[in-house]
mmCIF file of the N, C-alpha and C atoms, coordinates in Angstrom:
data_MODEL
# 
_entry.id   MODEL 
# 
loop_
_atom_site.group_PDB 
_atom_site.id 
_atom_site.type_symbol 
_atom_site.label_atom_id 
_atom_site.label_alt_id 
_atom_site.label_comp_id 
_atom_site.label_asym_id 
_atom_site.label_entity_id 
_atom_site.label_seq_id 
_atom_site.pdbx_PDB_ins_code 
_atom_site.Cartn_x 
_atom_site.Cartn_y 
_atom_site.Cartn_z 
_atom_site.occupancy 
_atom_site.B_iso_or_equiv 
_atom_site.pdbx_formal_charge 
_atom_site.auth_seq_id 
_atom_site.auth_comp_id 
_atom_site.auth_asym_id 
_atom_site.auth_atom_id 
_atom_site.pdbx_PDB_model_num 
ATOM 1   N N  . UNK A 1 1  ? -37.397 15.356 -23.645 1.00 0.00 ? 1  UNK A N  1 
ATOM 2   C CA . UNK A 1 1  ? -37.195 16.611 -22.946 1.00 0.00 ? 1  UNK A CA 1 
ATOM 3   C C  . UNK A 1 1  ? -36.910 16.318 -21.476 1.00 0.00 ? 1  UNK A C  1 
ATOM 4   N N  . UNK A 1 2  ? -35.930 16.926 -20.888 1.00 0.00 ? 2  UNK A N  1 
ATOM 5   C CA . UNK A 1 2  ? -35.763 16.973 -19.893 1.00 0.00 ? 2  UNK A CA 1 
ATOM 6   C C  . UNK A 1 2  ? -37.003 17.642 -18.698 1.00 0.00 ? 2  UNK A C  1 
ATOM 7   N N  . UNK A 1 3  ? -37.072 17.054 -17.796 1.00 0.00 ? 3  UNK A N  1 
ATOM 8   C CA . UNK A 1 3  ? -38.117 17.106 -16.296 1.00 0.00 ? 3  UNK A CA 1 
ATOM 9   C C  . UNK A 1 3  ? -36.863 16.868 -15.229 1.00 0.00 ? 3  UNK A C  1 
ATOM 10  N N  . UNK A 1 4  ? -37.240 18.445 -14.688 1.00 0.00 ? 4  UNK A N  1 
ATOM 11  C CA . UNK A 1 4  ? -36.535 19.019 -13.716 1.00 0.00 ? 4  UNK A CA 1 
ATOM 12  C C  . UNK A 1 4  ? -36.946 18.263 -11.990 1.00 0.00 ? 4  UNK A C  1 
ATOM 13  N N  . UNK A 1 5  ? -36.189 18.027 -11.143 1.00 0.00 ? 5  UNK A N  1 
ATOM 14  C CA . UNK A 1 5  ? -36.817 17.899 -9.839  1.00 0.00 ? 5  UNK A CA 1 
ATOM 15  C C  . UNK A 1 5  ? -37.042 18.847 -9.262  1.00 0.00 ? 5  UNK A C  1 
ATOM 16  N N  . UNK A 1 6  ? -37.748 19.172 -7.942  1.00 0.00 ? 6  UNK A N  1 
ATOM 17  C CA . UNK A 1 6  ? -37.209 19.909 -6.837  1.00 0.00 ? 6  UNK A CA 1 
ATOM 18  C C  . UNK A 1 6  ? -36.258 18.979 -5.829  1.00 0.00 ? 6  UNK A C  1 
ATOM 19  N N  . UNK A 1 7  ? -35.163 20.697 -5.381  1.00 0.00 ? 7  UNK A N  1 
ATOM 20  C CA . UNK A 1 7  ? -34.166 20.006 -4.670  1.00 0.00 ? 7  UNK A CA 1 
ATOM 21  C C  . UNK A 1 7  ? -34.894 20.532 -2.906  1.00 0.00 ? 7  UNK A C  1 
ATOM 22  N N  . UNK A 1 8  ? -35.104 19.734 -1.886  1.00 0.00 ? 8  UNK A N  1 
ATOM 23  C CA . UNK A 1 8  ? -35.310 19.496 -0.784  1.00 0.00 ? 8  UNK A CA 1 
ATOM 24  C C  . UNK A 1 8  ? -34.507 18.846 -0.115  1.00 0.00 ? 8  UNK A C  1 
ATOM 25  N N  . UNK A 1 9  ? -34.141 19.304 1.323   1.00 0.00 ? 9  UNK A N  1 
ATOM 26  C CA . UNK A 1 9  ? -33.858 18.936 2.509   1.00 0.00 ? 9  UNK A CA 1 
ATOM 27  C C  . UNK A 1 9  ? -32.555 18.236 1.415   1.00 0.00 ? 9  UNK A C  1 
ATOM 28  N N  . UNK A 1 10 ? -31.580 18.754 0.650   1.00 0.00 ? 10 UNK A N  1 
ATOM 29  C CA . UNK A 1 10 ? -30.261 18.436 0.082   1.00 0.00 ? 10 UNK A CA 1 
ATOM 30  C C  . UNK A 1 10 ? -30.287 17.029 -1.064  1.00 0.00 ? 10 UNK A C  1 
ATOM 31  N N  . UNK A 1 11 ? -32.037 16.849 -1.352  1.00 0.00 ? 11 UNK A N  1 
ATOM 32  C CA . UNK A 1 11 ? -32.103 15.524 -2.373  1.00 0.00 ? 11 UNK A CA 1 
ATOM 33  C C  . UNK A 1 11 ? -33.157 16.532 -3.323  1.00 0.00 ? 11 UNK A C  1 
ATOM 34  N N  . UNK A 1 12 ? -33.027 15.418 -4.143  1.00 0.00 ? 12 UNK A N  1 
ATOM 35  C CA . UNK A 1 12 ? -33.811 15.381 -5.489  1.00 0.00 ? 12 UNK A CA 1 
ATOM 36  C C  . UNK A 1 12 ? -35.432 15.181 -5.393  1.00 0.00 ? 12 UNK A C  1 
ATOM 37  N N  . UNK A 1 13 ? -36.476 15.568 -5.465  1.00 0.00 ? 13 UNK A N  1 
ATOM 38  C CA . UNK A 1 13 ? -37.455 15.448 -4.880  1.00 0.00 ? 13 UNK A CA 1 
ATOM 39  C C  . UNK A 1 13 ? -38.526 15.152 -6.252  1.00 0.00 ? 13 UNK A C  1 
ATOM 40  N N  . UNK A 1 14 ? -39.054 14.319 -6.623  1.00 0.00 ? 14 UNK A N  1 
ATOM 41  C CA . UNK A 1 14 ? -39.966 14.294 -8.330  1.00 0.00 ? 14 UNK A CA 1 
ATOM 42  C C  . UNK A 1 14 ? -41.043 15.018 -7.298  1.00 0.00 ? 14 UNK A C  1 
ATOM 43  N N  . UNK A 1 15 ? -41.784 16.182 -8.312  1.00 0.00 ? 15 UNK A N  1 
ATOM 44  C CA . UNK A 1 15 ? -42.830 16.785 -7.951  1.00 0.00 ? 15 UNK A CA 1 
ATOM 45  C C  . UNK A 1 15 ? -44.189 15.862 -8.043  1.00 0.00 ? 15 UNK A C  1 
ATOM 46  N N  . UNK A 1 16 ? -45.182 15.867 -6.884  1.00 0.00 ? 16 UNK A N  1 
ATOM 47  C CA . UNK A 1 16 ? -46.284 14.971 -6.863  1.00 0.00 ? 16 UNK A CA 1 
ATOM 48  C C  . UNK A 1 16 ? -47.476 15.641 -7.536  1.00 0.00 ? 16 UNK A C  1 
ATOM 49  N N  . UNK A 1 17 ? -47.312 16.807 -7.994  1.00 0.00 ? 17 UNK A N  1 
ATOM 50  C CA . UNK A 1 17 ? -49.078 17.141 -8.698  1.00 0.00 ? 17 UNK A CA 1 
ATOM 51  C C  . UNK A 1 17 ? -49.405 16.767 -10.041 1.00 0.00 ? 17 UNK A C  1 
ATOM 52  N N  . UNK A 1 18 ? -48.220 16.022 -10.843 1.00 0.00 ? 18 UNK A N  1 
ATOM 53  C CA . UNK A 1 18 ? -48.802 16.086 -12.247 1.00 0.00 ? 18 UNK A CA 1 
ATOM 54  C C  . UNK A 1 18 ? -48.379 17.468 -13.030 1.00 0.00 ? 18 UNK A C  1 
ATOM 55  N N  . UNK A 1 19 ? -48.243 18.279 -12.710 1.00 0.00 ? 19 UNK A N  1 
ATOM 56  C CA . UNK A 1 19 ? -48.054 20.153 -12.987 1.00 0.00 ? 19 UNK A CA 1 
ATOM 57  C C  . UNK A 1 19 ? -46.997 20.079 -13.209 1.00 0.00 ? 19 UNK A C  1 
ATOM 58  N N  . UNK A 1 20 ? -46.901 20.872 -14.723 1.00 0.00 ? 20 UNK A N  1 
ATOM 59  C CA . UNK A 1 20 ? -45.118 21.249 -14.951 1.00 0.00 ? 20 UNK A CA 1 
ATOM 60  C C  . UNK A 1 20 ? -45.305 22.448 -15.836 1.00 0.00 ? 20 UNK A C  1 
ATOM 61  N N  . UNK A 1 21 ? -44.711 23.216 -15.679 1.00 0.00 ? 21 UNK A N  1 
ATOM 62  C CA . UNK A 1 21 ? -44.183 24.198 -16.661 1.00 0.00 ? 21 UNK A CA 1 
ATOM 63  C C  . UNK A 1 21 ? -42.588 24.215 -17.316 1.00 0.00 ? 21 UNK A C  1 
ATOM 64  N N  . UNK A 1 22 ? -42.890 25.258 -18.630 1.00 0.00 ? 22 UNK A N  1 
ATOM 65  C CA . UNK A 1 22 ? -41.714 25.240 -19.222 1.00 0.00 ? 22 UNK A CA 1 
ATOM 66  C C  . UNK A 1 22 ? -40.911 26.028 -18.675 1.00 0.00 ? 22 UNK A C  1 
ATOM 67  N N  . UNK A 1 23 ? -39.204 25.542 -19.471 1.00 0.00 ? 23 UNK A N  1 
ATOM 68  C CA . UNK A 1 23 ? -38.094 26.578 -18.548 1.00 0.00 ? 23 UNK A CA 1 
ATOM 69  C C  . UNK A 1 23 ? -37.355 26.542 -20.008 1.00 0.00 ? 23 UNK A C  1 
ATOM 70  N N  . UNK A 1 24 ? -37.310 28.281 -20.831 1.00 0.00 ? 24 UNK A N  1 
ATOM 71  C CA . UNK A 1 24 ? -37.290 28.237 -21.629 1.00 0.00 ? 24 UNK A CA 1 
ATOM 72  C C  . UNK A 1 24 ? -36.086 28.799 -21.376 1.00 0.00 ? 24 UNK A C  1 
ATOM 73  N N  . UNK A 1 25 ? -35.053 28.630 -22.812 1.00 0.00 ? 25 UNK A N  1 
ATOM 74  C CA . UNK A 1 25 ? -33.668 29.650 -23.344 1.00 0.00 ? 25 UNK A CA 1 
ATOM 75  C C  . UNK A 1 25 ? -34.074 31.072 -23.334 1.00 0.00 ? 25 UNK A C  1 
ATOM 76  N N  . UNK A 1 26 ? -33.597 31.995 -22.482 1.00 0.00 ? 26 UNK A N  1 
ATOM 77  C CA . UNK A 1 26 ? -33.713 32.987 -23.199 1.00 0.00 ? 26 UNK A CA 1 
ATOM 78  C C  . UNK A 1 26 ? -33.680 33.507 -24.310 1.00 0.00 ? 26 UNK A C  1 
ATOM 79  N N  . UNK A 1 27 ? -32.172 33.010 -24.843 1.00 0.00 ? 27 UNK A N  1 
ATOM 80  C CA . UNK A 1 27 ? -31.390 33.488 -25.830 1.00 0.00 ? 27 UNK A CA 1 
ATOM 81  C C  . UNK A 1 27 ? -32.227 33.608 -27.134 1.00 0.00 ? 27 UNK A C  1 
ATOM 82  N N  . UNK A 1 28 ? -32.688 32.281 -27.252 1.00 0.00 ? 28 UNK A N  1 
ATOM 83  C CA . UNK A 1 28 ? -33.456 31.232 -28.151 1.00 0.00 ? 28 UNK A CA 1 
ATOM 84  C C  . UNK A 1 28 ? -34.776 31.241 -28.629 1.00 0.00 ? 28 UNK A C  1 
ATOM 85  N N  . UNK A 1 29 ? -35.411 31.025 -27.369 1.00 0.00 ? 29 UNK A N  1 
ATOM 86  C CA . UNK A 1 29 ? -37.065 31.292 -27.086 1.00 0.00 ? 29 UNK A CA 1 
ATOM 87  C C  . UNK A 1 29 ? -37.531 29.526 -26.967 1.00 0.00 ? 29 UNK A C  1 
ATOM 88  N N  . UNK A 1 30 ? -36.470 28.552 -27.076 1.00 0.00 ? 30 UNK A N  1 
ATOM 89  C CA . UNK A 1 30 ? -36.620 27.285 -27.084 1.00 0.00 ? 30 UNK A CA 1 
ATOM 90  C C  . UNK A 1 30 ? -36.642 26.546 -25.686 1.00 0.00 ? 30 UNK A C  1 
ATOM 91  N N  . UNK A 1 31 ? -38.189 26.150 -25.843 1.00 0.00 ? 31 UNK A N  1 
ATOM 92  C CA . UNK A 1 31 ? -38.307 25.358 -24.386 1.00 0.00 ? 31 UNK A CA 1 
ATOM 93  C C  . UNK A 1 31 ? -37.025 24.326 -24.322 1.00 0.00 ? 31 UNK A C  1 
ATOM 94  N N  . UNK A 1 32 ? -36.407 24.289 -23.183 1.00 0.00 ? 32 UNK A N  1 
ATOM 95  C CA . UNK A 1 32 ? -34.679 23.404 -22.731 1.00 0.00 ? 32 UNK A CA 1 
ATOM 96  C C  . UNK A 1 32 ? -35.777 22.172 -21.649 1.00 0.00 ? 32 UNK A C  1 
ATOM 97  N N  . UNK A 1 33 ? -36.635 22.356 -21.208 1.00 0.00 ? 33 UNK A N  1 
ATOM 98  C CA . UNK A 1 33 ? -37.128 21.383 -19.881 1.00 0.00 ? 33 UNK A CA 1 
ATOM 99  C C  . UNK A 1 33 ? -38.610 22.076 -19.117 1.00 0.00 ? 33 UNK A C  1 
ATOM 100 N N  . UNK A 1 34 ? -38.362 20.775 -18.434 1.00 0.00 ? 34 UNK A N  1 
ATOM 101 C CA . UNK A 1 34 ? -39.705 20.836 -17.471 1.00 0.00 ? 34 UNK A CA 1 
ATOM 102 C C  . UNK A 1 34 ? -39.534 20.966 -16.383 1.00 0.00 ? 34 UNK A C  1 
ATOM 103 N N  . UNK A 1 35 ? -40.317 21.787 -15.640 1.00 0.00 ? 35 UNK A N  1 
ATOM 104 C CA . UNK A 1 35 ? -40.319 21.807 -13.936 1.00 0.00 ? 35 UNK A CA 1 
ATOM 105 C C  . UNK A 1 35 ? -41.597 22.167 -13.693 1.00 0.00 ? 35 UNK A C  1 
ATOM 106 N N  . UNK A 1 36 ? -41.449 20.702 -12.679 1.00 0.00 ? 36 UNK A N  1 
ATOM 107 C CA . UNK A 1 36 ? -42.794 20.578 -11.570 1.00 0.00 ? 36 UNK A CA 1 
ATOM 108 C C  . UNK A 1 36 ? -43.387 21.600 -11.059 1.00 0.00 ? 36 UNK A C  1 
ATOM 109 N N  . UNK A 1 37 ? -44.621 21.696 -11.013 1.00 0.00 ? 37 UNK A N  1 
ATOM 110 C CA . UNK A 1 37 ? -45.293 22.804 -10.071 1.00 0.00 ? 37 UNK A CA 1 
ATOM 111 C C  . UNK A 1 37 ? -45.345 21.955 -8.734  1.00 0.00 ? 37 UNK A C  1 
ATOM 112 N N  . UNK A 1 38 ? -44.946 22.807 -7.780  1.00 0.00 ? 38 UNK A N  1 
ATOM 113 C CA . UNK A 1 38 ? -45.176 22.122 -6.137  1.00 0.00 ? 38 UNK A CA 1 
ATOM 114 C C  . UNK A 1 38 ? -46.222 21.841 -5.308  1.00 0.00 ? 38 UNK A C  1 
ATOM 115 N N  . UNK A 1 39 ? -46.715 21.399 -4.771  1.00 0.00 ? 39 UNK A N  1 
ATOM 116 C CA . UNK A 1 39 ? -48.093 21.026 -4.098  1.00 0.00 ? 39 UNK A CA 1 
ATOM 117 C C  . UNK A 1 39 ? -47.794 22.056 -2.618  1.00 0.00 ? 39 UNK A C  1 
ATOM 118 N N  . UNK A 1 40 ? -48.787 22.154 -2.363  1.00 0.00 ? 40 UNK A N  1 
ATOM 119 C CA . UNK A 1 40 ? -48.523 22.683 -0.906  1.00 0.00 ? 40 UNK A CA 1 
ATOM 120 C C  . UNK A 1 40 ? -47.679 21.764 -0.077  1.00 0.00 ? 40 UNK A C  1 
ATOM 121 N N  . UNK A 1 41 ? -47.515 20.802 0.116   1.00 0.00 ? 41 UNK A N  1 
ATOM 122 C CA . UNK A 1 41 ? -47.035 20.115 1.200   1.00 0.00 ? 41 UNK A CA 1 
ATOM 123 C C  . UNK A 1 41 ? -45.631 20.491 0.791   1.00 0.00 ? 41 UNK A C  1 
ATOM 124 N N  . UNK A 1 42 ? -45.179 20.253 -0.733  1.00 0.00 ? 42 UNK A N  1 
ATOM 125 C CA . UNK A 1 42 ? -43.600 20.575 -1.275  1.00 0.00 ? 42 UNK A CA 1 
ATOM 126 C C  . UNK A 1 42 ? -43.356 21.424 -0.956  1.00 0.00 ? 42 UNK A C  1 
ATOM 127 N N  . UNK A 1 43 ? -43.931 22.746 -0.887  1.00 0.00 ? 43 UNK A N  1 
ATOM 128 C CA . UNK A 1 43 ? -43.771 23.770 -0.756  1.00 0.00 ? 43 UNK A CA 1 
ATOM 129 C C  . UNK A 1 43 ? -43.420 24.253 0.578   1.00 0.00 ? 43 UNK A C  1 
ATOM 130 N N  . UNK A 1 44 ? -44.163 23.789 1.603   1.00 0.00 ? 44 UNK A N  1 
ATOM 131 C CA . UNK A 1 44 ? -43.631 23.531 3.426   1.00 0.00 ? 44 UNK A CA 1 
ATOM 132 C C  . UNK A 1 44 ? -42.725 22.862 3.711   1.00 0.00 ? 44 UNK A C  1 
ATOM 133 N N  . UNK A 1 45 ? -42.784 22.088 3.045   1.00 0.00 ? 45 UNK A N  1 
ATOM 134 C CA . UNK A 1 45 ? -40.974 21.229 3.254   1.00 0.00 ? 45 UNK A CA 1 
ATOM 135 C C  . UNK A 1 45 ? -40.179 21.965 2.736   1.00 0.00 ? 45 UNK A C  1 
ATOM 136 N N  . UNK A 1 46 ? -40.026 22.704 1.904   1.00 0.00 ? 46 UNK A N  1 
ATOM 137 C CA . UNK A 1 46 ? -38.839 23.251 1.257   1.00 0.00 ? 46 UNK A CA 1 
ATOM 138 C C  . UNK A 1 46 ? -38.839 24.683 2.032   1.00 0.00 ? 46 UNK A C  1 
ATOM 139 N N  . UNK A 1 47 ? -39.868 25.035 2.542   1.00 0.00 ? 47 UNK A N  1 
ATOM 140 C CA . UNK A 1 47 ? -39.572 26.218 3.207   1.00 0.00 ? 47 UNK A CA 1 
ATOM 141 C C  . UNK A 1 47 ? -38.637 25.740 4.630   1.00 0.00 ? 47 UNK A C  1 
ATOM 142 N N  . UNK A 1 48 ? -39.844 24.894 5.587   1.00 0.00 ? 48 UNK A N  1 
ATOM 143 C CA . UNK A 1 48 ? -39.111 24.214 6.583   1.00 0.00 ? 48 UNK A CA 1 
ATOM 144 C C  . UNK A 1 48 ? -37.503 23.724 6.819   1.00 0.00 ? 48 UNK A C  1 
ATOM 145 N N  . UNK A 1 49 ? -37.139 23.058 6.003   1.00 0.00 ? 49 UNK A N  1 
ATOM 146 C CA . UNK A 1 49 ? -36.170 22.602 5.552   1.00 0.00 ? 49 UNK A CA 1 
ATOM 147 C C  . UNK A 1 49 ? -34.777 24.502 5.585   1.00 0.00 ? 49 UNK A C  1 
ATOM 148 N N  . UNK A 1 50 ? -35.479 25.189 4.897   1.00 0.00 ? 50 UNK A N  1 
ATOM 149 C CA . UNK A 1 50 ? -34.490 26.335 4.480   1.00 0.00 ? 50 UNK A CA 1 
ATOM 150 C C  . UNK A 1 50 ? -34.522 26.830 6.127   1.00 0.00 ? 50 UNK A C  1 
ATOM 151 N N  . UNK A 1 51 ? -35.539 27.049 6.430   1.00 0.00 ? 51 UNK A N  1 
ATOM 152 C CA . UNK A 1 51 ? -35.744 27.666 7.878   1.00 0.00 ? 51 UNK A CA 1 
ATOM 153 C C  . UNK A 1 51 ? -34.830 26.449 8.978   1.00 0.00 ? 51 UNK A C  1 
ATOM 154 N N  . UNK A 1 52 ? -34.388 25.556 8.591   1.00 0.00 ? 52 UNK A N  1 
ATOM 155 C CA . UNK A 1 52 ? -33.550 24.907 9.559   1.00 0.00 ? 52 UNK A CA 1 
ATOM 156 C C  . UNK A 1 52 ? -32.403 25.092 9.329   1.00 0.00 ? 52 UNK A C  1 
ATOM 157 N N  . UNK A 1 53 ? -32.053 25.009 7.698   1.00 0.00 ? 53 UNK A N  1 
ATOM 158 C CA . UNK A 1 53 ? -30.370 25.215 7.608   1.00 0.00 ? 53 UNK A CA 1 
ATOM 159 C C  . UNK A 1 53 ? -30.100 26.616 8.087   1.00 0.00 ? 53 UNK A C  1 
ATOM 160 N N  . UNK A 1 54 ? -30.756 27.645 7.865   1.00 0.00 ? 54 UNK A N  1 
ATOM 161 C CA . UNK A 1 54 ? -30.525 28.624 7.987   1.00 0.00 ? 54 UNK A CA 1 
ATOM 162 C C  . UNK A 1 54 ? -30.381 29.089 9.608   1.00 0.00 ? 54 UNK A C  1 
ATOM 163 N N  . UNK A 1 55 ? -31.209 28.368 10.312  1.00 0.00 ? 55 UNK A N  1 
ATOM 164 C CA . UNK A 1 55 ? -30.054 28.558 11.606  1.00 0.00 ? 55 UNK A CA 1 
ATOM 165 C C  . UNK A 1 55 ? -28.841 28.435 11.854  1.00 0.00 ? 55 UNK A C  1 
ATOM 166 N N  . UNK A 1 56 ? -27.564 27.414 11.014  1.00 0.00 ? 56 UNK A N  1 
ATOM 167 C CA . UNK A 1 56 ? -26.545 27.100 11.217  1.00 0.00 ? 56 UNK A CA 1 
ATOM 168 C C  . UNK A 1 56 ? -26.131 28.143 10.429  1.00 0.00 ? 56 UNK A C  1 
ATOM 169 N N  . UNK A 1 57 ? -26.331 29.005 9.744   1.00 0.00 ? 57 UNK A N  1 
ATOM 170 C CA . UNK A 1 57 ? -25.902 30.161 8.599   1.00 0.00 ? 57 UNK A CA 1 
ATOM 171 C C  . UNK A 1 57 ? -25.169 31.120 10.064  1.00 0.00 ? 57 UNK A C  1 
ATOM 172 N N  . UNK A 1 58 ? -25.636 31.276 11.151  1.00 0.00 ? 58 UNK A N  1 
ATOM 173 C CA . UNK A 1 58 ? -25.863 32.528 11.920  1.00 0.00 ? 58 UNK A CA 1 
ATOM 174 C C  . UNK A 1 58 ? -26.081 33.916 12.098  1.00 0.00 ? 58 UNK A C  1 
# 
């Protein structure tokens, strides 16, 4: 089965808690993959990170 990253600061990031949930087909009802649950720190970087590009947005 596929294990999803988080995408940060424009890379691929493997989630550090161990934590994943499923990301199921709608259509289907068939789990397709895994994605990481984020730790707090992931979670400030990825905000941080948005809060910087998003100045160049104007």
């Amino acid at each position: 089965m596929q294990e999803l990253t988080h995408w940060i600061n424009g890379k691929h990031v493997k989630g550090t808690t161990g934590r994943f949930t499923d990301v199921y087909n709608p259509a289907t009802g068939e789990v397709q993959a895994k994605v990481p649950l984020a730790s707090v720190a992931e979670l400030d970087a990825a905000v941080a990170d948005a809060a910087r590009a998003q100045v160049g947005w104007g």
